[in-house]
N, C-alpha and C positions, 0 to 999 in steps of 0.2 A: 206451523203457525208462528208469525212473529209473535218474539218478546214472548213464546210461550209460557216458559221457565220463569220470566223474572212476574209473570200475570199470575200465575199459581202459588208461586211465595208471597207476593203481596196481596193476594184475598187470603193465604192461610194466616198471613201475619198479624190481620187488622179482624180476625174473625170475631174475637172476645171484646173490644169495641163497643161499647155501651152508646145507643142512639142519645139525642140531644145534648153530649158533650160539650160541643160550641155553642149552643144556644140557635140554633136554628140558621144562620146564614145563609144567607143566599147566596149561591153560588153559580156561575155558569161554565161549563166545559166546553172549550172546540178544540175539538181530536176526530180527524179524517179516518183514523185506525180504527173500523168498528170494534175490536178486542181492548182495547189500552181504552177509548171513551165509554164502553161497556165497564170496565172493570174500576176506574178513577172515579168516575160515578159509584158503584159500587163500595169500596174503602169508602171515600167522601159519606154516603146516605150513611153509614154505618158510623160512622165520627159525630152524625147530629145536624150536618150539613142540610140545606134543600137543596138540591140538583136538579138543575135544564141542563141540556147537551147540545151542540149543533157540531155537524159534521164539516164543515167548513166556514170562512168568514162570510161569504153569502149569508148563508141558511142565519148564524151569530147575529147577523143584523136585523134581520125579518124577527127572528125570536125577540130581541132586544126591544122591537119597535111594539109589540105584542103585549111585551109586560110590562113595559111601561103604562100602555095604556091600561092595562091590570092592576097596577098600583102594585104589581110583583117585581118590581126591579131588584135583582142582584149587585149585592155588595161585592161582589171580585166576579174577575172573568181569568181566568186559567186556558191560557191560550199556545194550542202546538205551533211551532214556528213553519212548517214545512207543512203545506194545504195547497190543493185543489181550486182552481174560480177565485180566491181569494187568501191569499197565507195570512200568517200573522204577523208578520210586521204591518202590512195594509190594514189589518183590521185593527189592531193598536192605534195606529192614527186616528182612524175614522172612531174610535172610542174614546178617546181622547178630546173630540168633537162634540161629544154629550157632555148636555147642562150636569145633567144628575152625575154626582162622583161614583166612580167605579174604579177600583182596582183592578189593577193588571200584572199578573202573575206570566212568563215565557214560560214554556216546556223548549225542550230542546234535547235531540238525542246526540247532539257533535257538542265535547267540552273544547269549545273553541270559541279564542274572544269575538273574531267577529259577529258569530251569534247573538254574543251577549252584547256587544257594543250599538248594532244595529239594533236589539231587542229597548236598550236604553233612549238609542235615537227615538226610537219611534214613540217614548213615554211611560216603558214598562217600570214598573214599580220593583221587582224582581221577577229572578229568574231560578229556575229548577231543571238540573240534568238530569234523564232520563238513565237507566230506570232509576226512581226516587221509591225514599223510603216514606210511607206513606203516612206515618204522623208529622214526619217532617213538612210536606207538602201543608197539612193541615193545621202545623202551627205558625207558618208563613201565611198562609190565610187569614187566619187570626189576626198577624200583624199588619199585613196591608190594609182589612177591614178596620181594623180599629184605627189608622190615619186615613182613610178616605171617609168613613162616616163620621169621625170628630169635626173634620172639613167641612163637610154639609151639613152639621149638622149646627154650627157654629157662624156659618156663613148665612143662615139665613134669622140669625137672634138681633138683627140691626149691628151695624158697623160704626156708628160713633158713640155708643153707649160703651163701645170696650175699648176705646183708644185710648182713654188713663186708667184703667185698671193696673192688678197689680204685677199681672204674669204678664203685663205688654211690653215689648222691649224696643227702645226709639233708637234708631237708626237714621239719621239726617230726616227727609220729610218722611222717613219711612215708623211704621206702628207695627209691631209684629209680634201675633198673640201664640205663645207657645205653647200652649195650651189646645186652642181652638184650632192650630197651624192655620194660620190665615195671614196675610198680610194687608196690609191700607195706608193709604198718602193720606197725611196727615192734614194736608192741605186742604182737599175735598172730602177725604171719607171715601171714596172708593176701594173697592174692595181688588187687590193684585191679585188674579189666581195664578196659582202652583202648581205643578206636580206632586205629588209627594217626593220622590227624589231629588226636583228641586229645593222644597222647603226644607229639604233631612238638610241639604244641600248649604244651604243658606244659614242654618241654624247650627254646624257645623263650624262657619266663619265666626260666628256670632260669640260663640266660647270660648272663641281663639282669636280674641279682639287683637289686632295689629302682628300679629304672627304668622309669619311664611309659612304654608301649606304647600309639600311638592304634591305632585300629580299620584304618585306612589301611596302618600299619605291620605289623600283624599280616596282614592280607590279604595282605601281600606276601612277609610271612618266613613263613608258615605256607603258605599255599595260591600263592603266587604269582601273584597277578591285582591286586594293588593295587589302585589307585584307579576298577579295571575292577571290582573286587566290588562285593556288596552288606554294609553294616555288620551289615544282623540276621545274617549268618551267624556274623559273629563272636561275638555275644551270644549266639546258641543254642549256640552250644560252647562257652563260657565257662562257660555254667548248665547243660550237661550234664559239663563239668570240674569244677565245683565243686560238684555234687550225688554225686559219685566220691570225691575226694579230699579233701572237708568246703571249708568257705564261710571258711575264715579262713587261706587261703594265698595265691588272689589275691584283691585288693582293686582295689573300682572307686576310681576319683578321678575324681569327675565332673569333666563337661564336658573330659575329657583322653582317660580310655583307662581301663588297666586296670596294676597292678604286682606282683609277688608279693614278699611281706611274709616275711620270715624272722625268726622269734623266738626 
């Protein structure tokens, strides 16, 4: 049986696990592996989690369209990269596509960047190498949930009643509530959406007003993998940051990194 051994140490680990720990979350699982989405579920119910499963990004999306209409919508989707009819980099995008904020967590059984680079492309919020240790998974949930539901939960309280507040931080026409992770042109009120790893992204420079950032650096304060990333990750969220929030707030300095320019 795959992953037999490491299935059996992770339900004996998580056994004593007191349900409702997290507070209920809604969670969804796709894992093609009937053992590993058997069992992730499993750990997950026992942490306090609600748990839906789909065995592939197919099936993830029909469920998705279902509870929605249920007014059950999950706050995170824990998605294996390697699927059947639909893997997860495709269905990351196409998740990505929903009005309602969801987090997105990669699985992956190869510690290799391009997994995690393309997992990044596609909009993943983070990522988890298989076999994981199982609170671990369940306090990166926590964390994704708690900026994707701040996001919507802030984004729909009206957008010009929080453009002078106090935790807003102005960036040329830009408003940016750090709090609520949200961003708005100052100009209309318009509401920019983000990723979350965008906004970490953005919010990042924001601290480090006029100060070079190499790609190294940012791998580390943004995503955590430092010198273990790959550099293009960086540069494809910087061009999709900068195709959001216009091309004249960070600035490259070649052959260094990247800095955000306050005018």
């Amino acid at each position: 049986m795959r992953w037999a051994a490491w299935v059996s140490t992770l339900v004996c680990m998580d056994a004593d696990v007191k349900s409702g720990d997290e507070g209920g979350l809604r969670v969804l699982v796709v894992e093609d592996d009937d053992d590993l989405r058997m069992t992730t579920s499993l750990v997950l119910r026992k942490q306090g989690f609600v748990v839906e499963t789909a065995a592939d990004g197919v099936d993830a999306l029909e469920l998705l369209a279902r509870l929605d209409r249920e007014g059950l919508s999950p706050q995170v989707a824990v998605v294996d990269i390697a699927m059947p009819r639909m893997d997860g980099i495709t269905l990351t995008r196409r998740l990505r596509e929903r009005a309602a904020p969801l987090g997105v967590i990669m699985l992956t059984a190869r510690e290799l960047p391009y997994d995690q680079l393309a997992g990044f492309e596609a909009g993943a919020d983070d990522y988890v190498i298989k076999p994981f240790d199982g609170a671990i998974l369940a306090a990166r949930i926590v964390a994704v949930s708690r900026r994707s539901m701040a996001a919507g939960v802030q984004a729909g309280a009206g957008a010009r009643s929080r453009l002078s507040a106090p935790h807003v931080q102005a960036v040329g026409d830009l408003r940016v509530d750090r709090d609520g992770m949200t961003v708005f042109r100052h100009s209309d009120g318009v509401e920019i959406t983000l990723s979350g790893t965008e906004f970490r992204l953005l919010a990042t420079f924001l601290d480090r007003p006029g100060r070079v950032l190499t790609k190294s650096q940012l791998l580390d304060l943004v995503w955590d993998i430092g010198d273990w990333g790959d550099d293009h990750v960086v540069e494809v969220s910087i061009g999709r940051l900068r195709s959001k929030i216009g091309p004249g707030i960070i600035h490259t300095v070649r052959g260094l990194g990247y800095k955000l320019v306050v005018e």
